[in-house]
Structure formats: C-alpha cells, structure tokens
C-alpha positions in Angstrom: 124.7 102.6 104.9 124.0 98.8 104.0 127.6 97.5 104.7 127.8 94.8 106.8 124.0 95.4 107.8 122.1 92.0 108.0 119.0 92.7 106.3 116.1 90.1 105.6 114.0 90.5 102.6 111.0 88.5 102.0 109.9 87.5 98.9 113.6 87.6 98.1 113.4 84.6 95.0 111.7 86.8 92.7 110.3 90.2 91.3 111.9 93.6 93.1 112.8 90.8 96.5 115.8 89.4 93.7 116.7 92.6 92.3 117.0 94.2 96.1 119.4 91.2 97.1 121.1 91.7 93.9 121.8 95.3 94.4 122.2 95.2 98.7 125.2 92.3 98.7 127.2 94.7 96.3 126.9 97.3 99.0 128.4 94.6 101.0 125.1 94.1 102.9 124.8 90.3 104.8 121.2 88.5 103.6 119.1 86.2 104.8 116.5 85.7 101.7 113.0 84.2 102.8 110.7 83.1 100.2 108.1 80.0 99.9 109.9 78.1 97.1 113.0 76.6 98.2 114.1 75.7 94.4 114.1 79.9 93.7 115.6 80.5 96.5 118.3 78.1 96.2 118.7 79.2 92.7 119.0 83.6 93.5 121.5 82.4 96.1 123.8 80.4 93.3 123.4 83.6 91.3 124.2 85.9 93.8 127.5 83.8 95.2 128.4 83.7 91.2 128.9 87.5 91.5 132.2 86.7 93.1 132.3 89.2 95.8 134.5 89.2 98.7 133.3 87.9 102.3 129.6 88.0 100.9 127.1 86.4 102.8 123.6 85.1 101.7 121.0 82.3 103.4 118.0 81.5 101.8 115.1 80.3 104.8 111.9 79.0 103.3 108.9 80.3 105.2 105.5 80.8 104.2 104.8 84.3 105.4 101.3 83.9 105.9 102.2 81.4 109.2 103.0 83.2 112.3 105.1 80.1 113.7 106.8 79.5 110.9 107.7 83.6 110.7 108.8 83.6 114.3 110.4 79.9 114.2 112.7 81.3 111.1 113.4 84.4 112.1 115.1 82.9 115.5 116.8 80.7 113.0 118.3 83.9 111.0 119.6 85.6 114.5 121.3 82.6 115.7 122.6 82.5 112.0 124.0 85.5 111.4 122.8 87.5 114.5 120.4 89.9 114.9 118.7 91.9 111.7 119.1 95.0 110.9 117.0 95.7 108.1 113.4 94.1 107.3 111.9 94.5 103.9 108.7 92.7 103.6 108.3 92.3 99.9 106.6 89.2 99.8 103.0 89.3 98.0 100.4 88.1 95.9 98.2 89.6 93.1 94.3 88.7 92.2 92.3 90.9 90.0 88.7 90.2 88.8 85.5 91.3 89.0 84.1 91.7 92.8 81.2 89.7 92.2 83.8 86.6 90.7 86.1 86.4 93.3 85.2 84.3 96.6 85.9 85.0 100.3 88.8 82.4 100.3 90.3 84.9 97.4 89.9 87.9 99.7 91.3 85.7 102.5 94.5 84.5 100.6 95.8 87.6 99.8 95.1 89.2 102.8 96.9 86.4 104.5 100.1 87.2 102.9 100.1 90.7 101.6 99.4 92.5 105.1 99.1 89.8 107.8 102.5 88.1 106.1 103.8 91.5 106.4 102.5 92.4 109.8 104.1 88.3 111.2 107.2 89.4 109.9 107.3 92.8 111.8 106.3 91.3 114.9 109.0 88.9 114.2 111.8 91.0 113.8 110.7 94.0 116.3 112.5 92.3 119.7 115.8 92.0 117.4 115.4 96.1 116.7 115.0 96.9 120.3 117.4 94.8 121.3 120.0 96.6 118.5 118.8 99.7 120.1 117.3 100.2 116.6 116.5 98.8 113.2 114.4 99.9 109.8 111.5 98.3 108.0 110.7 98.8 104.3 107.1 97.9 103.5 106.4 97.5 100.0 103.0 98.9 98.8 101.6 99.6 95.9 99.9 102.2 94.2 97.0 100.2 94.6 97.5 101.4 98.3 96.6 104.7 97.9 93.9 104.4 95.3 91.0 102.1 94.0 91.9 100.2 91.2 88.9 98.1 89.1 89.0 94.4 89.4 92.1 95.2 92.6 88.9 95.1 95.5 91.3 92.3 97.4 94.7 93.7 96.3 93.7 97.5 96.9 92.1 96.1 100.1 95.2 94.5 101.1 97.7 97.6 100.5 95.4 100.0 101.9 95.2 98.0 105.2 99.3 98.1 104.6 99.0 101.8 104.6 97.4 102.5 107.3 99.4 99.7 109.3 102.8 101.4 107.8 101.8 104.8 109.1 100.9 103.8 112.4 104.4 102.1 112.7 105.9 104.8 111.7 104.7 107.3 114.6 105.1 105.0 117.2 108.5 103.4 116.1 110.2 106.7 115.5 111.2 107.0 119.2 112.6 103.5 119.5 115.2 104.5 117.0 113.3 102.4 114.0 112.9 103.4 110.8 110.0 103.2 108.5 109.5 103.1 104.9 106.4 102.5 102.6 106.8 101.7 98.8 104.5 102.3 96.5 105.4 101.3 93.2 103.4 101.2 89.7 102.9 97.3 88.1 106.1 96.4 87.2 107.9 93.1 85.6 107.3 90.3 87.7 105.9 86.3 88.1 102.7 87.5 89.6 102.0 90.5 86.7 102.9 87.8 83.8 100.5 85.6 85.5 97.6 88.2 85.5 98.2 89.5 82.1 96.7 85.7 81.0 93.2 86.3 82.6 93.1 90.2 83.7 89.5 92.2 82.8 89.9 95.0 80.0 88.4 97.5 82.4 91.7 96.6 84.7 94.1 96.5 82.0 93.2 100.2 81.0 93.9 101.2 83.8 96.8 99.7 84.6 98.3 101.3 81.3 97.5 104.5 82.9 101.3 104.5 84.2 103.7 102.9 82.3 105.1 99.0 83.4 108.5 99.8 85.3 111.2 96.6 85.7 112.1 95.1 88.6 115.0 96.3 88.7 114.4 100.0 88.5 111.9 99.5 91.5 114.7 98.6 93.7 117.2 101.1 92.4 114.7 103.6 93.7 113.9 102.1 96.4 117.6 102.2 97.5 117.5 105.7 97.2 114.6 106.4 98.9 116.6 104.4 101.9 119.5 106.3 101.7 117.5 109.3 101.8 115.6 108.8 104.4 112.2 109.3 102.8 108.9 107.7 104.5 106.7 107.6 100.9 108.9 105.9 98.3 107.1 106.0 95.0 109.3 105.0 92.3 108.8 106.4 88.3 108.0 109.7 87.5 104.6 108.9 85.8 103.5 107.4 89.4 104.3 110.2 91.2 102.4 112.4 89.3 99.1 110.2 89.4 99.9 109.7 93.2 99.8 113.9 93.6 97.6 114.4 91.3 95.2 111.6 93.1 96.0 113.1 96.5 95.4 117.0 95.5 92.1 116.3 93.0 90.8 113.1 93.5 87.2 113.8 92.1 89.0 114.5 89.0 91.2 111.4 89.1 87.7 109.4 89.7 86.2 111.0 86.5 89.0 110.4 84.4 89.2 106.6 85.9 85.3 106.5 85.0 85.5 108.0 81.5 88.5 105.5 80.5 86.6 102.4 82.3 83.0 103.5 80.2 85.0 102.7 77.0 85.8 99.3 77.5 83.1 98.5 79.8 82.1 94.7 80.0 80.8 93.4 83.7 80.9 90.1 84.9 78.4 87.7 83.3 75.5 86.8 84.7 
C-alpha cells in the first residue's frame, strides 16, 4: 500500500512524525519530512539513510507550518522533487496547558496557528497535487483532546476540536474526488512537547491525563499504520482510549461526573 508512494509528513523530526517515517520507508514508501528545525530534520534523515535500505528516498524541507507561503512555496518544492504526493499526514503540533484565566490571547493564537490552521495550509497545499493524481489520502492527527474537554487543554481541546470538525467535513466532500481521509486521535504519548509540559502542568490536568495510560511514539504510528491499511476514518490508538472515547461518546454526563469527582480531589485554581 505505501510502496513507492510519496508521502509528506509534517512534523516529521520528532514524536509519532519520526516514528511514521521510521516505519513508512521500510514499506518502501518515498518521504519528504517537513518540520521547523532544520538540525532534527537533518538528523531523522541521517538515521533513517543509516537503516541501509535499498533505493530509499527521504528529503527533509524546513517549513513553518503556521505560514501559508512558506507551506505552498515548499510543497511546489517537494513535487518538482520527487513529484507529486501521494500521502499527507499533518502531524505537526503544539501543546499548552494551564489554567484558562493564565494563559493569553497570543497562547490561544499560537497554537491555533499551527495545530489546525498549519494543518488546514498544508491541505490546501497538497489538494491540486491529489486531483491532479486523480486521488490522494490525508491523515490528520488529533487527539483525544478532540473529542473531549480536558482541564487546563481550553487552547489545545480548542484547537483539535476545530480539527474535528474540519476533518469531517473533508471527509464528505473529498470522498468523491477519490481522496482519502483519516483522523487520529491518540491518548498523551512520549514526546518533546509532553516532556516539556510535565515540568509546569496543573495537578487538576495531570489527573486527568493519567486517566489513560502514556502510550510511546512508536506504538501511535504502528496503529496508525493499521488504521491506513484498513481503511478506517476514526483511528484511536490503545485500548484504554477507546474505551474512554465510547464510553464519552455513549454516556457523557457520566464521563463529566467522573472528570468532576477526580478533579474535586486535587482541586487548586489559579491564584489570584
């Protein structure tokens, strides 16, 4: 299904981005890894040409996902490259938590900027190069913050929600053009960005995020290579997650009462 597909993942220096590419150019897939830090990137690609593979090909393009020119400026870059894409995974994002009252309209802003409007550039982006395949498939990775309200998430819940809604839209209306969409929604999971929160993060958000237990990286993306290959829309990778995700879905005045009674334990609020 991947071989010889030429598939761009953003986000691709880190977190599940690294352990996609890791997994994709086994299955002989040709990358194009675009990121923000040109060191990281430069360093996944020396990894990844370590492997040894035969007639593997991998180009790292840094991009800040959050500027539409720069998107659409690298991603006619990667076609004259290595020619049209065939796969898009936006995995590139960003992770705040804090109380609502703490965190500024530039916060908000920020991750907005890169966890759906990066996303929603880089769509745009690559949508001419699917119709012009006659067809193409875009992975969207979520979270489970996307389907839920997580305390001290009010920008990253935000964010994913909006990546929701924009995911399922895409989905309906893209179906008929012969493209393919996915949405992830994965649990908290070994990464840069959940090491960086677990220095400052509330204790009413870290109780929750406990709820479901810390997948790694890498058995993110060997989910969400299944999910791919079987054709599923809602990828949501651990078994603990799916059964919160149900269980939210089918009796969410109970999930709110169990988030309340766990949150009235450790209860702090911002300071005055």
């Amino acid at each position: 299904m991947f071989d010889g597909k030429k598939i761009i993942i953003t986000g691709g220096s880190s977190g599940v981005g690294k352990s996609l590419s890791q997994r994709l150019i086994k299955k002989g897939a040709r990358l194009a890894l675009v990121a923000r830090d040109e060191k990281k990137l430069s360093a996944v690609k020396k990894e990844l040409l370590n492997l040894g593979l035969e007639g593997q090909t991998i180009e790292v393009y840094p991009c800040d996902v959050a500027d539409s020119k720069a998107v659409e400026k690298t991603f006619k870059y990667i076609s004259k490259q290595m020619e049209a894409p065939d796969i898009l995974i936006n995995s590139a994002g960003i992770l705040r938590e804090g109380y609502f009252e703490n965190q500024s309209i530039e916060t908000f802003r920020e991750v907005m900027d890169i966890n759906f409007f990066g996303t929603l550039h880089c769509i745009q982006s690559a949508l001419p190069y699917f119709k012009s395949n006659g067809g193409g498939r875009i992975v969207n990775i979520s979270s489970v913050a996307g389907l839920m309200g997580v305390f001290g998430y009010s920008a990253y819940c935000a964010s994913k929600h909006a990546l929701t809604g924009l995911t399922g839209s895409l989905r309906a209306e893209l179906k008929h053009q012969n493209i393919a969409v996915h949405i992830v929604y994965p649990p908290e999971f070994d990464s840069p960005m959940v090491d960086e929160i677990n220095s400052y993060r509330t204790e009413e958000n870290k109780i929750m995020a406990q709820a479901i237990p810390i997948l790694t990286a890498d058995k993110v993306a060997d989910e969400i290579i299944k999910g791919i290959e079987k054709n599923r829309f809602e990828i949501i990778p651990g078994i603990a997650t799916r059964i919160v995700t149900r269980f939210e879905k089918l009796l969410p005045f109970m999930g709110r009462a169990v988030v309340d009674f766990q949150i009235n334990r450790v209860y702090k609020g911002p300071k005055n």
